[in-house]
C-alpha positions in Angstrom: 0.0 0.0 0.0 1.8 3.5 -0.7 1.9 6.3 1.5 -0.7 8.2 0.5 -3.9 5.3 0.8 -1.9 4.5 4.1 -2.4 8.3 5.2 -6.0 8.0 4.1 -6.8 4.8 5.7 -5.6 6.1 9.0 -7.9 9.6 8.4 -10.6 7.7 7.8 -10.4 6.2 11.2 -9.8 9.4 12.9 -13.2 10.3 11.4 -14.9 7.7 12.8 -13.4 8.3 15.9 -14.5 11.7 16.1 -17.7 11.1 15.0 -17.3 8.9 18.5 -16.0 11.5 20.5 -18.5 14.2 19.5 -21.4 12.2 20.3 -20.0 11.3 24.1 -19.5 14.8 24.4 -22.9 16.3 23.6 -23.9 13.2 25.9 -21.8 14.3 28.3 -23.3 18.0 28.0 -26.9 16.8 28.2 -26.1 14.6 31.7 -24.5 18.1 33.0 -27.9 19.8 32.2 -29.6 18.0 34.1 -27.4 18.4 36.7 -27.8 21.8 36.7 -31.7 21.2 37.3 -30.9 19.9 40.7 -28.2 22.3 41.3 -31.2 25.3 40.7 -33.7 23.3 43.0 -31.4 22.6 45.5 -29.2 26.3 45.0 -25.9 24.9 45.2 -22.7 26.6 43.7 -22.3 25.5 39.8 -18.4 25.3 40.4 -17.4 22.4 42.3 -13.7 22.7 42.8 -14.0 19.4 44.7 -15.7 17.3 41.8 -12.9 19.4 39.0 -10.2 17.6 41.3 -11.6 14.2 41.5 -12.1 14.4 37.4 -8.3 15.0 36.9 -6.9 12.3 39.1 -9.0 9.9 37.8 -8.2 10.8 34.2 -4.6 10.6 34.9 -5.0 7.1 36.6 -6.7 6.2 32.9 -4.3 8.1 30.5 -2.2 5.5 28.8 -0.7 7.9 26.9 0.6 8.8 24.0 -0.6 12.6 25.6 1.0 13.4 28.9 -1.4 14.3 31.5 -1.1 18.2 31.4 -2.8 17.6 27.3 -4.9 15.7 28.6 -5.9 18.2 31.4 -6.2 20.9 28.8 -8.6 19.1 26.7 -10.8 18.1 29.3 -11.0 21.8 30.8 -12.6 23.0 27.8 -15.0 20.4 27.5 -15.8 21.0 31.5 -15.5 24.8 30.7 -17.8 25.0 28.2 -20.4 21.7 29.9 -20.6 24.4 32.9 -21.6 27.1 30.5 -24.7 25.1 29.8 -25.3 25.1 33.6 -24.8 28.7 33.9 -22.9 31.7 32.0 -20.4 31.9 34.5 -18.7 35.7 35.4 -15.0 35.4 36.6 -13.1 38.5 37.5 -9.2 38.8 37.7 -6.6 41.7 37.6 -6.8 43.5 34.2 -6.4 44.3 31.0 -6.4 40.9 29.3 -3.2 38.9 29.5 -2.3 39.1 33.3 -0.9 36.8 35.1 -4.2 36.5 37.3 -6.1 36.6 33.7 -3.8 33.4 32.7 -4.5 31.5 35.9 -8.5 32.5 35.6 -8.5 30.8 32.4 -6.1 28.0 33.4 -9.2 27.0 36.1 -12.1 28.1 33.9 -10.9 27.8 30.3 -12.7 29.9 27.4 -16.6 29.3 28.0 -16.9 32.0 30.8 -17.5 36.0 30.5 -14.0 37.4 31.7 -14.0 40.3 33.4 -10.7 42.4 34.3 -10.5 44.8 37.4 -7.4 46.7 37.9 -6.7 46.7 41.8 -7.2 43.5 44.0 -10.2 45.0 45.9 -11.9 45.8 43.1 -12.1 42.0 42.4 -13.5 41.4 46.1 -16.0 44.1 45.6 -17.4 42.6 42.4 -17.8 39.2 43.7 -19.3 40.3 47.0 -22.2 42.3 44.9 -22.6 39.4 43.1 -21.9 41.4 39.5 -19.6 38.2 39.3 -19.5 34.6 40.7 -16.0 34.1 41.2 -12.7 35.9 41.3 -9.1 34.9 40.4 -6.8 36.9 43.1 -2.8 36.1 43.6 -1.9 35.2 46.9 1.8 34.0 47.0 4.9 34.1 44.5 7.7 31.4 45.1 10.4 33.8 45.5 8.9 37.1 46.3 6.1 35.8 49.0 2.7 36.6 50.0 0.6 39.3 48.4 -0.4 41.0 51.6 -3.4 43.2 49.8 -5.3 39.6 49.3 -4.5 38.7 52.8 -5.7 42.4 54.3 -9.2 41.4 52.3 -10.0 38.8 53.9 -9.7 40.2 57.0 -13.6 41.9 56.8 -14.5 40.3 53.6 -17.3 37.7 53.9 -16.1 35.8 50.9 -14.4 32.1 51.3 -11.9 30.4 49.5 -13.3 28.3 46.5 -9.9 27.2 44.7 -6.3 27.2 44.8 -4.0 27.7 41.1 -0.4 27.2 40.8 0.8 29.1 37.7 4.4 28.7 36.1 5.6 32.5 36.1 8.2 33.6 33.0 9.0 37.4 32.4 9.9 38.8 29.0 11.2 41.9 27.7 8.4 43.8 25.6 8.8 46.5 23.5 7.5 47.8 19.8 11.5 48.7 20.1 13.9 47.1 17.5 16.5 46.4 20.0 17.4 46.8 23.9 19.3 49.8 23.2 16.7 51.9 22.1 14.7 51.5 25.4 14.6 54.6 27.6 12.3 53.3 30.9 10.5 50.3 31.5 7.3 49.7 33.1 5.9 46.4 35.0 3.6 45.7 38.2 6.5 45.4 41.5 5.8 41.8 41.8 7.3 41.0 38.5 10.0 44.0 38.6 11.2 41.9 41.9 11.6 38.7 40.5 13.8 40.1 37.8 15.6 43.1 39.7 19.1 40.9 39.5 18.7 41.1 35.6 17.6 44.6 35.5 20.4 45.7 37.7 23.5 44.0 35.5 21.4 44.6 32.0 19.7 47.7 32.3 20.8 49.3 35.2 20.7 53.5 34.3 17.1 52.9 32.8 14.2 54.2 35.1 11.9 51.9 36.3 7.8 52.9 36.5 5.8 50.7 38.3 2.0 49.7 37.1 -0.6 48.2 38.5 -0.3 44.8 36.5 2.1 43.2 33.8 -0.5 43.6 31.4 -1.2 47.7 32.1 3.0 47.7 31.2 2.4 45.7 27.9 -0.6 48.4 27.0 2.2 51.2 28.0 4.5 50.4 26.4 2.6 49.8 23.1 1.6 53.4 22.9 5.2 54.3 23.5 8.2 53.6 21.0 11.3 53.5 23.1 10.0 52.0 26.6 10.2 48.4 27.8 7.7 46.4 29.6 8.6 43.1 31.8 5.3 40.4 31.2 4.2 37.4 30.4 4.7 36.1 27.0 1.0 36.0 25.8 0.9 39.9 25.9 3.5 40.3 23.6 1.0 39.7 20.5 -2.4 41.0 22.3 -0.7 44.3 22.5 1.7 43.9 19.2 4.8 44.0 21.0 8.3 42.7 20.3 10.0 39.9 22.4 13.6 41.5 23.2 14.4 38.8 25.5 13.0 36.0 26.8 13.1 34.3 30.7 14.5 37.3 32.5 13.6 36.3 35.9 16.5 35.5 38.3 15.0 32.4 39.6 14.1 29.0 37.6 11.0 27.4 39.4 9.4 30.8 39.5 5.7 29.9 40.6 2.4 32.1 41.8 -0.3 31.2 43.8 -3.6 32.1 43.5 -7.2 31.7 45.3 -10.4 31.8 43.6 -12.8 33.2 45.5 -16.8 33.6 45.8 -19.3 32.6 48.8 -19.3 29.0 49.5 -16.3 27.0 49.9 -16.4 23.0 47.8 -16.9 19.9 49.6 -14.2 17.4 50.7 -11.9 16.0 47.7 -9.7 14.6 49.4 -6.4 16.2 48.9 -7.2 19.3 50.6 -5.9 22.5 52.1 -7.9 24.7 55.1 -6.7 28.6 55.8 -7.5 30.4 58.0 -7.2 33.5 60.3 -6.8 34.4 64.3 -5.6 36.8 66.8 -4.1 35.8 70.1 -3.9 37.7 73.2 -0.9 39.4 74.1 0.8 36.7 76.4 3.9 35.0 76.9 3.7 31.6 75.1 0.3 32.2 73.1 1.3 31.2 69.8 2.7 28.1 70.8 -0.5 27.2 72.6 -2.8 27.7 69.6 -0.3 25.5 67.1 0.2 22.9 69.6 -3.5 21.7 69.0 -2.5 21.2 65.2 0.1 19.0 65.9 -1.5 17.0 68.6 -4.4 16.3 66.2 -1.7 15.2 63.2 -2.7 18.2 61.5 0.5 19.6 59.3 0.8 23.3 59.4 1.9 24.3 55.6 2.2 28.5 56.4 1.9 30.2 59.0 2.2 34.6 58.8 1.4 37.6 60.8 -0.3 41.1 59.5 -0.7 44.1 61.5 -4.4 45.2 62.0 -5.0 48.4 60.9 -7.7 49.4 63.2 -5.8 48.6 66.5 -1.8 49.4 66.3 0.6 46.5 67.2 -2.4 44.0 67.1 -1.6 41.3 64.7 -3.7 38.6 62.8 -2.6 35.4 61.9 -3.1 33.7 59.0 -2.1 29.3 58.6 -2.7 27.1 55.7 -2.8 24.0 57.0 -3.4 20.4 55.1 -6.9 18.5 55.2 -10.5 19.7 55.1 -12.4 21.2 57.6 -14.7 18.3 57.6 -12.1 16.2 58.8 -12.9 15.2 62.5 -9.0 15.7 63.6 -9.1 19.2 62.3 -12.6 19.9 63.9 -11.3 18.9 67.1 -8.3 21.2 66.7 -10.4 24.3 66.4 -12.3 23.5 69.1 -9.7 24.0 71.0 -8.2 26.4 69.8 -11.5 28.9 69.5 -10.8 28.8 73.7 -7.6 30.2 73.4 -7.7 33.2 70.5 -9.7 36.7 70.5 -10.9 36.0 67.0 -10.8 33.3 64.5 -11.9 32.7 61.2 -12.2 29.9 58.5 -11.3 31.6 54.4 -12.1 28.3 53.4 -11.4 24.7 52.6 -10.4 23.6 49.1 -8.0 21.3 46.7 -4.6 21.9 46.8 -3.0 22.6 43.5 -0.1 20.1 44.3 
């Protein structure tokens, strides 16, 4: 057989395996309709971070490959995606324009199907989500080598909202400009965050060139664009949304250069099993009090992943405290940890139970 009928043979069975695939998905679509009845009847949340997680793991368990489980993650968050669009047109809000880093993780979660909609400051995106003009947000909460985001920490201290979701997002930084080379650039512009993780390369590359900090990666890309000799450091997915050059490429000074973030909205997911609680407390002003409030985690088995302080703003040199700790707050050992633990603290607070991203 030559080439060419082999090639055709092997098409024709692609076909029919479409023609396979495309009918077990618009099954799958009707089954997630009628989900969606009950879910109406019964008002429960449309976005079940607990059920998302359970879906992957067991797809990885079945992949046999040839597709490595991230491709096979990617396919199936579009068909979820746009499944759940049937259930309800979802609003997600993240840190704007389009092509943040908080914009990439939104869509890493939700994929395409949902109605995006970008806020420029952190608060903003609480604010929307409490009024309910959106059902979820996309904040970040921690960068690998810079640390927490204390704005999304200092929200949650009077926000109502819980914690729905947890996203781990690869961060690479690239030089932008409509600029032909590096030479030509006279200032560069980039949110803190992002001017931090690459300050080493800044400082032996570009070190008489003044820096402007913006309110995200993506407001630099949009700055720069309208100017022809300034820089911006962001993600690589701006560089064609705003028709900008790549000058260089990986510029930050750490490799394994992650970002948390939390989706929020008003109901935390069930148990899935591989779970993370945070929370938040203030201890009374004693010798020994901190120790007495963690001890209860570790008598229960409970391991504390984070544990940091924030001064409250209401009351000087009175500090919350906010702990990420692993499990669900379901579980019976961590149930009898806050028990105790509500005997010992002024004030304490549950943001929310959810899956961990790893």
């Amino acid at each position: 057989m030559s080439s060419e009928n082999q090639i055709k043979e092997f098409r024709e069975k692609i076909n029919k395996i479409d023609e396979q695939i495309i009918d077990l998905i618009s099954k799958r679509a009707y089954l997630a309709q009628d989900i969606w009845d009950i879910k109406k009847k019964e008002r429960i949340e449309p976005y079940a971070a607990n059920r998302e997680k359970l879906i992957y793991q067991r797809l990885e368990k079945l992949n046999q490959g040839p597709l490595p489980n991230e491709d096979i993650q990617t396919i199936f968050r579009e068909i979820i995606s746009a499944c759940l669009s049937l259930e309800k047109s979802l609003k997600i809000t993240s840190l704007g324009p389009e092509a943040t880093f908080t914009h990439q993780a939104a869509l890493s979660r939700f994929g395409q199907a949902p109605q995006y909609i970008q806020i420029p400051t952190i608060d903003g995106i609480f604010g929307e989500v409490e009024k309910r003009r959106c059902d979820y947000g996309v904040v970040p909460i921690e960068n690998s080598t810079e640390g927490s985001v204390y704005r999304t920490l200092d929200m949650f201290i009077e926000s109502p909202l819980k914690i729905c979701g947890e996203i781990s997002l690869e961060i690479s930084l690239y030089l932008l400009s409509s600029a032909d080379k590096i030479e030509n650039i006279k200032k560069i512009y980039s949110h803190p965050q992002a001017l931090a993780q690459c300050n080493l390369w800044l400082t032996n590359n570009l070190p008489d060139i003044p820096i402007h900090p913006v309110s995200s990666t993506a407001m630099a890309a949009k700055k720069a664009a309208d100017e022809p000799k300034a820089g911006a450091i962001a993600s690589k997915v701006s560089a064609p949304v705003y028709n900008l050059k790549i000058l260089k490429e990986k510029i930050e000074d750490y490799t394994n250069n992650f970002t948390r973030f939390w989706v929020i909205g008003h109901k935390s997911p069930e148990k899935s099993g591989h779970d993370k609680t945070s929370l938040m407390f203030s201890i009374k002003h004693e010798a020994g009090a901190l120790y007495e409030i963690i001890y209860p985690f570790s008598n229960y088995g409970i391991n504390m992943t984070k544990i940091e302080s924030r001064p409250f703003k209401k009351h000087p040199w009175e500090y919350f405290f906010f702990v990420d700790v692993e499990g669900h707050i379901s579980d019976n050992n961590l149930k009898s940890s806050l028990k105790e633990i509500k005997k010992l603290v002024n004030f304490i607070k549950v943001l929310g139970s959810y899956p961990r991203s790893v």
